[in-house]
C-alpha positions as CSV (number, residue, x, y, z in Angstrom):
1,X,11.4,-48.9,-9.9
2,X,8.0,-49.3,-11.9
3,X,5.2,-47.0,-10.7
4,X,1.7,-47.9,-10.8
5,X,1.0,-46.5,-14.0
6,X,3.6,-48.2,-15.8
7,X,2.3,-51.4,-13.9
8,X,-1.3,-51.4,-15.2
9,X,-1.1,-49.5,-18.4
10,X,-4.5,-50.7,-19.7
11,X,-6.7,-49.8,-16.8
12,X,-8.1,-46.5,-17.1
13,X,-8.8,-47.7,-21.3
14,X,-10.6,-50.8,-19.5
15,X,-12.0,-49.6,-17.0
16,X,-13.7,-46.7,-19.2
17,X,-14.4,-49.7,-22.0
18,X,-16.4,-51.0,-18.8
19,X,-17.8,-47.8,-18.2
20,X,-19.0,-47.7,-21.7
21,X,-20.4,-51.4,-22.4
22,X,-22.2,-51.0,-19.0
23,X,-23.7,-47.4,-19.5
24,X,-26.7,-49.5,-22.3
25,X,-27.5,-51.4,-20.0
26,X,-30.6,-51.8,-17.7
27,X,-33.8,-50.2,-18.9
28,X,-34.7,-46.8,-19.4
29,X,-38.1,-47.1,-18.9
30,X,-39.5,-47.0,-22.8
31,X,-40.8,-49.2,-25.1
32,X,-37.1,-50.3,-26.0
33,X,-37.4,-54.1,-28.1
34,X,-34.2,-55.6,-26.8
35,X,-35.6,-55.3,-23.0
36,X,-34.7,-58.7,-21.3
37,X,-38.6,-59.9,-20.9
38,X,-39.9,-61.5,-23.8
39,X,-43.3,-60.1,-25.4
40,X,-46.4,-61.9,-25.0
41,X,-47.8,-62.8,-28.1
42,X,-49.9,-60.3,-28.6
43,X,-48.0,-57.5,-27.9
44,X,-45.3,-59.0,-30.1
45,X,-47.9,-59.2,-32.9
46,X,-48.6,-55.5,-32.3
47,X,-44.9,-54.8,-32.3
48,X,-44.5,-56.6,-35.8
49,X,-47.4,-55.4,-37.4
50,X,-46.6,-51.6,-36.8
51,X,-43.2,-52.0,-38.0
52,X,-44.9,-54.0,-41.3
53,X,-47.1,-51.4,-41.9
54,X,-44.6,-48.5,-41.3
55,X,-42.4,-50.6,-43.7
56,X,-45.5,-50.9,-46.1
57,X,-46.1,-47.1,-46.2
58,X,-42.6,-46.2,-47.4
59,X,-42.6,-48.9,-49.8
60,X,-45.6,-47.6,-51.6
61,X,-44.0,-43.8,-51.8
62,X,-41.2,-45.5,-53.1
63,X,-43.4,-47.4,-55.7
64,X,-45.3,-44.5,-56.7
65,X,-42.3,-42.0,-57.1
66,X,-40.8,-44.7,-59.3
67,X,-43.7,-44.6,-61.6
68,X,-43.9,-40.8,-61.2
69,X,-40.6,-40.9,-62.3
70,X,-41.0,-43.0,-65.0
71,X,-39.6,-41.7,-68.4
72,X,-42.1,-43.8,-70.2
73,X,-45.5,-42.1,-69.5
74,X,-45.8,-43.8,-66.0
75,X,-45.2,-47.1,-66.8
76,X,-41.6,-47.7,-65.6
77,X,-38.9,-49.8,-67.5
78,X,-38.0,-53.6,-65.4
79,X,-34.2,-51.8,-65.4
80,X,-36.2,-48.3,-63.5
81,X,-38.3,-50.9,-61.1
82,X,-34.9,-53.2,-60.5
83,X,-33.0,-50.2,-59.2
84,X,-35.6,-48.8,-57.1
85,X,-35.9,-52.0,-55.7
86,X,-32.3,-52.5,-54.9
87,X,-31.4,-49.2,-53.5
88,X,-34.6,-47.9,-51.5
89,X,-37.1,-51.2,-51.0
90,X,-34.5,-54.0,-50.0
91,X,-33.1,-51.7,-47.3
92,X,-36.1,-51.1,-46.0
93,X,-36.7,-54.9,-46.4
94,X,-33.5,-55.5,-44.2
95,X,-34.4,-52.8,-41.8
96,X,-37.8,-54.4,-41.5
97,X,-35.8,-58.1,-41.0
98,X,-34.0,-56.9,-37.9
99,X,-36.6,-55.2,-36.3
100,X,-38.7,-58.6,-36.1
101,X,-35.2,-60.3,-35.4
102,X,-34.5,-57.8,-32.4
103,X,-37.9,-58.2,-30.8
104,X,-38.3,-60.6,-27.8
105,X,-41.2,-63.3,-28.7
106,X,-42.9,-65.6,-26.0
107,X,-40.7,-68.2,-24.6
108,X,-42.6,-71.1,-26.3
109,X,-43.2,-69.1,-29.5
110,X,-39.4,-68.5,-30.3
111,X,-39.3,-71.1,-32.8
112,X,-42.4,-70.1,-35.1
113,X,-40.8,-66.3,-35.0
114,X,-37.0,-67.3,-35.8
115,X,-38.3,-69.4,-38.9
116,X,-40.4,-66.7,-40.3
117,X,-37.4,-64.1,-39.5
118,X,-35.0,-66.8,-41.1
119,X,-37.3,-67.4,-44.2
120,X,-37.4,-63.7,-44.6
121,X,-33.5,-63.2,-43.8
122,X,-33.1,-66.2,-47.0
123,X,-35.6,-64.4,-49.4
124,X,-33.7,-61.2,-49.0
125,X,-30.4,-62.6,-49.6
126,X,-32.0,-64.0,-52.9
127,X,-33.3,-61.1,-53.6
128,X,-30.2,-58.9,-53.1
129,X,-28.5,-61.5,-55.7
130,X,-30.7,-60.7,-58.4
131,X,-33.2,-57.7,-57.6
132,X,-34.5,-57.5,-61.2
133,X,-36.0,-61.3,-60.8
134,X,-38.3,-59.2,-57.7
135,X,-40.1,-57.7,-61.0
136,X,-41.3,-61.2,-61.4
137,X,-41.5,-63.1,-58.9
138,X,-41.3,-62.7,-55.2
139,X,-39.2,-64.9,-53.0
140,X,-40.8,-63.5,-49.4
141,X,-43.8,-66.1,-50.1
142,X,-42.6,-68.8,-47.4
143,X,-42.3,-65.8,-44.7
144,X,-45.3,-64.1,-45.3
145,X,-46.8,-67.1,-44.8
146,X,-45.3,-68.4,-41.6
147,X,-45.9,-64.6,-40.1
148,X,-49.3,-64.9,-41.3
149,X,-49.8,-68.3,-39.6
150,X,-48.2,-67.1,-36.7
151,X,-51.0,-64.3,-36.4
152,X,-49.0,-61.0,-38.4
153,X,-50.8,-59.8,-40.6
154,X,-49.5,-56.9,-42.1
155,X,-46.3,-58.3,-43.4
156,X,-46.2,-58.6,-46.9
157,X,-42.4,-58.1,-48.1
């Protein structure tokens, strides 16, 4: 004869996998980005430009320590630049990416923010291909543009 337990061998790991999933949701009463109710469009402009200029900040520390740094009297070697761009300012780049992508915009402004968000997400997969061309040129043109034309102004990747 089969008890219960040998019956339903999966439902105390589901019903605590339940427990879990379900435990993150609702709100907890802060400033959380991935709340259900999308931003109005100023307040997601806020949003986006705080997290730009956060990003900005640590990108110029990061800047100047590489030129601190730099074992030719302060002027630092393409090679020295490349590899502080691909380990410290593209992460930051990506962090920056899905912060915009995780924050809720206006109903009928969803469009204007995923391009931007997708133009930046293409520019940083370029970028991680070849992070020395960064030295040179910059591939974020196209969505510091569209975030500039959608009002963002502190977003210059």
């Amino acid at each position: 004869m089969k008890t219960k337990a040998m019956m339903y061998p999966l439902s105390l790991p589901a019903l605590i996998l339940v427990l879990v999933i379900t435990s993150g949701c609702g709100s907890s009463g802060g400033d959380s980005t991935s709340a259900a109710a999308p931003l109005s469009k100023a307040a997601f402009i806020k949003q986006a430009d705080a997290a730009c200029k956060e990003m900005e900040k640590a990108k110029t520390q990061i800047v100047e320590t590489a030129f601190r740094s730099a074992p030719t009297g302060g002027t630092p070697s393409k090679e020295h630049l490349a590899t502080a761009i691909k380990t410290e300012v593209l992460p930051l780049y990506e962090e920056l990416v899905g912060e915009l992508d995780a924050l809720q915009p206006p109903p009928n402004d969803e469009a204007s923010v995923r391009r931007f968000v997708a133009l930046y997400g293409v520019a940083l997969r370029k970028a991680k291909g070849n992070p020395a061309a960064l030295v040179q040129t910059d591939p974020f043109v196209k969505g510091n543009a569209a975030a500039g034309d959608y009002g963002i102004e502190s977003c210059g990747l």
